[in-house]
N, C-alpha and C positions, 0 to 999 in steps of 0.2 A: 125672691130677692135677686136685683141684676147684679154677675159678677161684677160690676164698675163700682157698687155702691161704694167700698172701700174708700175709695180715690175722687169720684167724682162730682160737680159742682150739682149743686139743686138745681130739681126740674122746677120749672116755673110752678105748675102746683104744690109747690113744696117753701113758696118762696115767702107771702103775707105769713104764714103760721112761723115760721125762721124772724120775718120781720118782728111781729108782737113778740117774742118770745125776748127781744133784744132791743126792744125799743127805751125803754127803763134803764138801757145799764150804761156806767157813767159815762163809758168809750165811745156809746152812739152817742150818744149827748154832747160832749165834745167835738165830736165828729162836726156834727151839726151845726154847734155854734162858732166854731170855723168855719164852714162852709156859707152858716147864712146867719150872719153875727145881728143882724137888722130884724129877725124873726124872730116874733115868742114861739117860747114850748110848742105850744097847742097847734099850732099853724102847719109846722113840717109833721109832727107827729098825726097828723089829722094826713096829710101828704102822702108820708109812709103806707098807713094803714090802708092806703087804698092802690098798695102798689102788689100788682100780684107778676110779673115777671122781671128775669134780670136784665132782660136790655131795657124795661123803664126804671129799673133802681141804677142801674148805671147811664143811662140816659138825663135824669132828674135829678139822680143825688152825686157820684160817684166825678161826671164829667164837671161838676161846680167845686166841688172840693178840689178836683186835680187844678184849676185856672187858678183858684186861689193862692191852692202852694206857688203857681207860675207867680204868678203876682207879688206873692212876698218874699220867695228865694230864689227867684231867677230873674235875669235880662232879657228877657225874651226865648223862643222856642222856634227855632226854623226846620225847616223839611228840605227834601226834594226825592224826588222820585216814585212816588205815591200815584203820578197821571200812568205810569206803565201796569198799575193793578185793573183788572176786570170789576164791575159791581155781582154783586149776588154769585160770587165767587171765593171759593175758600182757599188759605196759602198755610204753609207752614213754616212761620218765620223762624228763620233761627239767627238769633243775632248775641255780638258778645254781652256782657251783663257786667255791670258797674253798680247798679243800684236797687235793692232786696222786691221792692213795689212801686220806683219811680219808671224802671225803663218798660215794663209792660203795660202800665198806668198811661204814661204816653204815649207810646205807639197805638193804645186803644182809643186815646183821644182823639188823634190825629185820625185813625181810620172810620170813626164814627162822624168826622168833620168833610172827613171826603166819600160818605156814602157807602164803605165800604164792608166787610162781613168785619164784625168787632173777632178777637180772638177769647179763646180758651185758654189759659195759660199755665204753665206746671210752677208749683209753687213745693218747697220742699218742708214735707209736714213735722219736722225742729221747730218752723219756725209759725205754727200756728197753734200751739203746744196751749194759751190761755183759749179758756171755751170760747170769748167773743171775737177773738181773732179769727178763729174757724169758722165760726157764721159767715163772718163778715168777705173772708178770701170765697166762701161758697157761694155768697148772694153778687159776689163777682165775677163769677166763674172762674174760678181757680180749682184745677185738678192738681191732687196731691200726689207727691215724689216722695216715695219711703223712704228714710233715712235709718242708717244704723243698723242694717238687715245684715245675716250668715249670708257667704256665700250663697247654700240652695236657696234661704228667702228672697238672695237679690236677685236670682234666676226669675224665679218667680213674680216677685215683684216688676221685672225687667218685660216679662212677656205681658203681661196683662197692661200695664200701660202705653206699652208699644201698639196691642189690642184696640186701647180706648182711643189712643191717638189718631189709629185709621178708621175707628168707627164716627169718631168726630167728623172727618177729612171727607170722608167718601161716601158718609151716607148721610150722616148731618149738615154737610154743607156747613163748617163750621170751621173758619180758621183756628190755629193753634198756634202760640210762641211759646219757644224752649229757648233756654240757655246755649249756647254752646258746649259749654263745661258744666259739669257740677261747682255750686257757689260762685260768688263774686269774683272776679277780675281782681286782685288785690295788687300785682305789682305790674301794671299796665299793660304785659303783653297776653293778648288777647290771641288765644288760638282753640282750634275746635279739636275736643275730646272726641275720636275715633269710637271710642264709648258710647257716646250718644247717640252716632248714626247706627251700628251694629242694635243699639236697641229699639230704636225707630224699625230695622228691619225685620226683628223677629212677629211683627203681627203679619208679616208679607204672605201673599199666596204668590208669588210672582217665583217663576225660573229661574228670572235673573234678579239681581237685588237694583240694577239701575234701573231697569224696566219701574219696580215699585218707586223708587226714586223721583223719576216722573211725574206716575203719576199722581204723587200727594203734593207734588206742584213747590218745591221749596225754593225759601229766598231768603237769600242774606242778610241782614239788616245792621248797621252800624250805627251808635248810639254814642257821644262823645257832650261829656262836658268841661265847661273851661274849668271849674274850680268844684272838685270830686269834695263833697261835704261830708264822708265819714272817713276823707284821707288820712288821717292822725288816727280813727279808731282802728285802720289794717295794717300799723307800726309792731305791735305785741305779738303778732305772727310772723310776722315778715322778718322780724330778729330771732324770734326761736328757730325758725327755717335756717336763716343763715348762720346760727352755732350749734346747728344740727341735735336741736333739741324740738320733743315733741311737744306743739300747744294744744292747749286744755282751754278752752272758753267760760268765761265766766259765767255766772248763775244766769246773768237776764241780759249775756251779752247780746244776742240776737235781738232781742227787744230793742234795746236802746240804740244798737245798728241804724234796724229799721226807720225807728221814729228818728233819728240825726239824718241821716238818709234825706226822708219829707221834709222836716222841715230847715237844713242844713242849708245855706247860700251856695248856687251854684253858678253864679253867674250866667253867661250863658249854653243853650243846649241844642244840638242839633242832630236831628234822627234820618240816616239816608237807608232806603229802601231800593235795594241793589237788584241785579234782572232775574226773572224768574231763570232758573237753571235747566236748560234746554241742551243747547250744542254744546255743554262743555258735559254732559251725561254721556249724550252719544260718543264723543270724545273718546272716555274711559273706556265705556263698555267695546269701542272696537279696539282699544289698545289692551285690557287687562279681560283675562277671565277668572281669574282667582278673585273670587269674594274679597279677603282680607287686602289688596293689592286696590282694588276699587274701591273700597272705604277709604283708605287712606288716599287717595288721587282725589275723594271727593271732597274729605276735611280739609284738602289742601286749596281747592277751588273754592271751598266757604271759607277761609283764612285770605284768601286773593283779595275775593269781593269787599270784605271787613274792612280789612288795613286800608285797601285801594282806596274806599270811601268814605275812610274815617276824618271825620271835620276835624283839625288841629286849630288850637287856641294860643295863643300870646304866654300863657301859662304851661303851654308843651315846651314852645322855642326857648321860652326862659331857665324851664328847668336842666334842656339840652346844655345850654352854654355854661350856665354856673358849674354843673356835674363836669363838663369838658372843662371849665377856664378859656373858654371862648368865646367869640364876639359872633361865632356862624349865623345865626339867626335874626341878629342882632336888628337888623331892617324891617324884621316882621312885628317888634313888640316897641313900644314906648319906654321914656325911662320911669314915667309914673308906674306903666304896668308893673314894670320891673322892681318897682318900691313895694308894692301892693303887696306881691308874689312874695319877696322877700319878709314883710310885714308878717305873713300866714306863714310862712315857715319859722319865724322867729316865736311867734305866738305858741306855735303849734308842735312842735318839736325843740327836743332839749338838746341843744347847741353841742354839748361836749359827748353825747354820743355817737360816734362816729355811720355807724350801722344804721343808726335808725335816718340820721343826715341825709344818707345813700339810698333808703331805699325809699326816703319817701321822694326826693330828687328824680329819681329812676321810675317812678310809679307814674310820675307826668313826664318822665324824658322819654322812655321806652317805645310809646306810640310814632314819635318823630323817626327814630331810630327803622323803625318796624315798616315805617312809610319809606322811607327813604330805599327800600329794595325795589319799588315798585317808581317812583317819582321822585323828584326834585324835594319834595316837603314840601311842597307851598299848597 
């Protein structure tokens, strides 16, 4: 048995047996008739059955279903910075995180459209907790992030997927996205867990920790949409937070995240892929030699790249100026926008709570805010 088994996505021999086993259940089925509503049964299930690896299940199945959601909850999907990646070349994206299966889901599409290594992606195993969701994130390649572990388990846990992540990188030839942070982005500002890179380091062999840094080749990635579709369901945290009470998630809150998430309006969305991290490694490495001093210098260069590059929408400027009672932005958005906007907040949050007002105002102001260190906002 390989130590990864725990964690990691099926080998292509492992993937038609995974298929049959799950072709029956009502979630594929679904899946499918989303995906290809003009097909009988027999036709994709005849399809499936003859799919024996995950870049043809996400190839055939996985990249039609993701166009579709485009199609029916969003405005379109733009890029840039995708021409400064290498082909047949692996990256380790780390970019902030907004949406549980949409923001890796895209970023795959987009790199299977410009030829490039599809990713690996850490998905946290809460949230694949029903047996076909597990299948399903597996026949994706989605490596699993333990949740809920002691302390020594999260040790443990911590090194062995730090392990998989460089055995992916460097000998699989196999890109990887990670979150920034543990869990979603909930109140807009986006900054990277120190956390994350110390665990990225512990599969190191390297002297120094930049040296490793290097060479698994990481890149920033910024991910931004104009209208966040599970905004209203990160209100019941965002209020216990601020009257410093601890929250408790509901029974199948993660589910219905998820699935609002997909199939939620998002208007539109735009994915920038930021420079691979070179001269601002060497940077660190000749100004700090304390490990914990370099982590932090480096979370601080992947929080640069983020903000710097993060696309703002009509629905950022707006929420700036109402939270301010200001007109600043005012030249960036319409007054229709500004009706729309107003429209989803009225719908969507209960007016006389004051809390909940502010944080979800704050959840689309915050990015403006966070930009404006770096730029103008525009």
């Amino acid at each position: 048995m390989s130590k990864f088994d725990a964690i990691r996505p099926y080998y292509d021999a492992e993937v038609n047996d995974a298929i049959r086993s799950s072709i029956n259940h009502p979630m594929m089925k679904a899946l499918m008739h989303f995906t290809f509503p003009e097909v009988d049964d027999e036709v994709w299930k005849k399809q499936l059955k003859k799919t024996y690896s995950i870049r043809d299940f996400q190839c055939n199945f996985i990249y039609h279903s993701v166009q579709k959601v485009l199609k029916r909850t969003a405005d379109g999907l733009t890029t840039s910075g995708f021409g400064k990646l290498k082909k047949n070349t692996s990256y380790l994206f780390i970019s902030n995180h907004r949406d549980i299966l949409l923001d890796t889901s895209l970023l795959n599409a987009c790199l299977y459209e410009h030829g490039l290594v599809m990713t690996a992606s850490a998905i946290g195993d809460n949230l694949v907790k029903k047996s076909f969701l597990k299948i399903l994130a597996k026949l994706n390649r989605n490596f699993l992030v333990q949740r809920g572990l002691s302390p020594r388990e999260m040790l443990q846990s911590s090194k062995l997927l730090s392990e998989y992540i460089g055995q992916l990188l460097l000998h699989e030839n196999r890109s990887v996205w990670i979150a920034q942070r543990e869990g979603r982005t909930k109140d807009g500002n986006d900054a990277t867990n120190p956390g994350v890179l110390k665990m990225l380091a512990m599969g190191s062999d390297e002297q120094n920790l930049i040296d490793y840094f290097k060479k698994i080749r990481i890149v920033p990635v910024s991910i931004s949409y104009e209208y966040d579709p599970t905004d209203a369901l990160k209100m019941p945290q965002l209020i216990a937070e601020a009257n410093n009470e601890i929250y408790t998630k509901e029974k199948n809150e993660d589910f219905v995240t998820l699935m609002s998430g997909v199939m939620g309006q998002k208007k539109r969305i735009h994915i920038h892929v930021g420079d691979i991290l070179g001269q601002e490694l060497d940077g660190i490495k000749e100004e700090f030699e304390n490990s914990n001093k370099q982590i932090q210098a480096l979370a601080q260069v992947i929080d640069d790249s983020i903000l710097n590059n993060y696309k703002l929408w009509p629905s950022n400027y707006i929420a700036y100026d109402i939270l301010n009672n200001a007109k600043t932005y005012s030249h960036l958005y319409t007054e229709n926008e500004k009706s729309l906007f107003e429209r989803r907040l009225e719908m969507r949050i209960d007016q006389n709570n004051p809390v909940a007002l502010q944080s979800f105002l704050a959840m689309y102001a915050n990015p403006v805010v966070n930009k404006m260190k770096y730029t103008n906002a525009t």
